[in-house]
C-alpha positions, 0 to 999 in steps of 0.5 A: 500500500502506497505511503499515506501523504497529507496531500493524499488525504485532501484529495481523498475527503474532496472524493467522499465530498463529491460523490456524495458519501452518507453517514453511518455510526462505525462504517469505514468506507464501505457501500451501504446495505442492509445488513451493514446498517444491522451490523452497526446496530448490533455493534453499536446498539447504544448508539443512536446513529447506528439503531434505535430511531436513526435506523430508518434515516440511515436507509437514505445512504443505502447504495451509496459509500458511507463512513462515519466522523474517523470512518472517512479517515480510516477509509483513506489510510486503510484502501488503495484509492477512494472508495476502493476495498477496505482493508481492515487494520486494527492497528489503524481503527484505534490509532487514528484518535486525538489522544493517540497523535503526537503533534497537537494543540488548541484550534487557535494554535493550528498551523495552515497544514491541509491534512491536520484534523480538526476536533472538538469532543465526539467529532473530526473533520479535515482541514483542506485550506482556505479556512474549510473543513470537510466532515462526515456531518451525521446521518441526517447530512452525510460528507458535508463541507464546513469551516476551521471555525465551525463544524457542520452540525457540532459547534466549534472546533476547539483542538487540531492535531497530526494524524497518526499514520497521515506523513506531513514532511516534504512540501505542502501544496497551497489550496486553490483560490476558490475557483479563480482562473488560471490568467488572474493576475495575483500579487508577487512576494516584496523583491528581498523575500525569495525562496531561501530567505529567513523571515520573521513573522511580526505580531498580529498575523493569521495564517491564510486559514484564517487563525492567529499565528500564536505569540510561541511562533511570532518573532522567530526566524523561519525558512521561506520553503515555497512562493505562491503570489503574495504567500510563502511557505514557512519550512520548519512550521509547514505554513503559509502566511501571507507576506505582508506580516513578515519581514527579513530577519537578520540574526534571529533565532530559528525555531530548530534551535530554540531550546525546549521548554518544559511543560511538565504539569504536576497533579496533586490529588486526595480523597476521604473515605470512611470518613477520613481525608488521606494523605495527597497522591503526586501524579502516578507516585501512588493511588488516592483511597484504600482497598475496600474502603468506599471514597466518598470524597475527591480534591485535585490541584494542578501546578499549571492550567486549571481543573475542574472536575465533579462526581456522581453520588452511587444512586443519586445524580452528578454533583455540580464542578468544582474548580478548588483544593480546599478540604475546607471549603465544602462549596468549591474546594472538593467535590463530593458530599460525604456519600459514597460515590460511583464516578468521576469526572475531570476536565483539564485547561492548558495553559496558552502557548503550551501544547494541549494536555489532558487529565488521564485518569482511572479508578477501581471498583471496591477491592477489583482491578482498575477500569480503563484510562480515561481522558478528560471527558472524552466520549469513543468507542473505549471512554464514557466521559467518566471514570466508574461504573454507575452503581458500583462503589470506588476505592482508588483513583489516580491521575496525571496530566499528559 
């Protein structure tokens, strides 16, 4: 199978896009029928886009390929040619998520890189240039065509990342101009700015997507990669921006020689049960609680960002978030109010200029092994937006931000 290029990926989504592919919970790119509408149903019976009153919306796609959000995707990194046959990888069905990739941030840090992924909880899209997304909108809508700002059907975007799998290395292709003919005359860079030179990318600029160059890539020196009329590729961040926010640089400092910054982020955690507070948990250096007693009670701390976190009384309902460390303070400074509780839920904030992180958490039910990891509040195919088991009681809990 041929290698997997971001370039490959545009021209793959524009494909799903333009023959019209539909929306069905847990498809891959596969044409659709009946039995594969069962199928979903059965694999994913919880999921109201794949049974349950969504069935007979589903039946619009049939005879035609569908996949869902990740499915199209999938659909590319795992067939030869757009709407060709699948070959299933397991590997690939469970790389492709946000918490997998490597490269990542909030959507106000997106580099202007056709290929990136844009999400927000729940959903993605591809970027494709010029400010716009193409998505697998839902069951109702099918592959539809959006913006970096907002999702078909969802809402904004919030984070963007690098795809596991998807190469992003070599040159990127500047998107076409909204179908303006080839004879128009276009704009040329300012005579001192050619391919080769070093640049510097001044306050205030927006990449041709659209979104703030963030204040970690503005006054650094760049490589000019590639010339399209007024625009330039920047080589060590793989995007183009307009040149009238840059100016040549004369002794600056490259982005690939900037010392890293550390941007370790230390949780500190604790929890009552039977009645007594125990002592604080760092990161992963132990567990909150104690085998075979029922936590009634949680407080978490971060050394940067912020946290806001709740959790579910066994039997009752959520709790409202609390955003404090104070075992003291009964209205914000802990979460919990003394009964034993079944899950809990946390929500980490990055702190701008770092690169997105997320509370990965996990607890155990009384005096049994621990329940998957859980990120954020992140719902998929392996994660509840929670940690627990309505229900069942939880003697431990750990967390690190990650």
């Amino acid at each position: 199978m041929a290698a997997k290029t971001a370039a490959g990926l545009v021209k793959h989504v524009k494909q799903c896009l333009e023959d019209e592919w539909g929306y069905v919970y847990g498809a891959l790119g596969q044409t659709c029928t009946e039995s594969l509408l069962d199928q979903c149903a059965r694999m994913y019976p919880a999921n109201n886009l794949a049974g349950g009153p969504m069935r007979e919306a589903g039946e619009k796609w049939l005879g035609r390929k569908v996949a869902d959000c990740s499915g199209m995707i999938k659909a590319y990194l795992m067939s030869d040619y757009t709407g060709g046959p699948i070959k299933y990888s397991a590997e690939i069905d469970s790389s492709v998520h946000y918490n997998k990739a490597k490269e990542k941030g909030p959507i106000s840090t997106m580099p202007d890189i056709p290929g990136i992924i844009v999400y927000m909880p729940g959903h993605v899209g591809v970027y494709i240039g010029n400010g716009e997304v193409i998505e697998s909108a839902g069951t109702l809508y099918g592959v539809k065509k959006s913006t970096v700002k907002k999702s078909y059907v969802s809402g904004p975007w919030t984070h963007w990342y690098k795809c596991p799998g998807i190469e992003y290395s070599g040159e990127i292709e500047q998107p076409d101009e909204g179908g303006k003919p080839d004879t128009e005359e276009k704009p040329v860079a300012p005579a001192g700015i050619k391919v080769g030179s070093t640049v510097k990318i001044e306050a205030g600029a927006v990449y041709t997507n659209g979104v703030k160059v963030p204040d970690s890539v503005i006054g650094k020196a760049y490589t000019v990669q590639k010339i399209n009329g007024s625009k330039v590729l920047l080589k060590e961040i793989v995007s183009w921006v307009e040149t009238k926010y840059l100016t040549e640089a004369s002794g600056g400092t490259n982005i690939s020689e900037e010392k890293p910054v550390s941007t370790k982020v230390d949780v500190e955690y604790r929890v009552r049960a039977g009645g007594v507070w125990y002592p604080a948990v760092k990161n992963l250096e132990d567990y909150a609680g104690k085998i075979g007693v029922a936590i009634t009670d949680v407080a978490i701390k971060m050394s940067q960002g912020k946290v806001k976190y709740r959790v579910h009384i066994l039997g009752g309902e959520w709790l409202p978030y609390v955003t404090g460390y104070n075992i003291s303070d009964t209205k914000n400074g802990y979460a919990g109010t003394g009964k034993p509780i079944d899950a809990i839920e946390v929500y980490y904030y990055t702190p701008d200029g770092m690169t997105v992180k997320k509370a990965k958490y996990r607890v155990s039910p009384i005096k049994g092994n621990y329940w998957p990891w859980q990120y954020d509040n992140e719902k998929d195919d392996s994660q509840d937006g929670y940690a627990g088991s309505f229900g069942q009681q939880i003697d431990r809990f750990q967390i690190v931000i990650e």
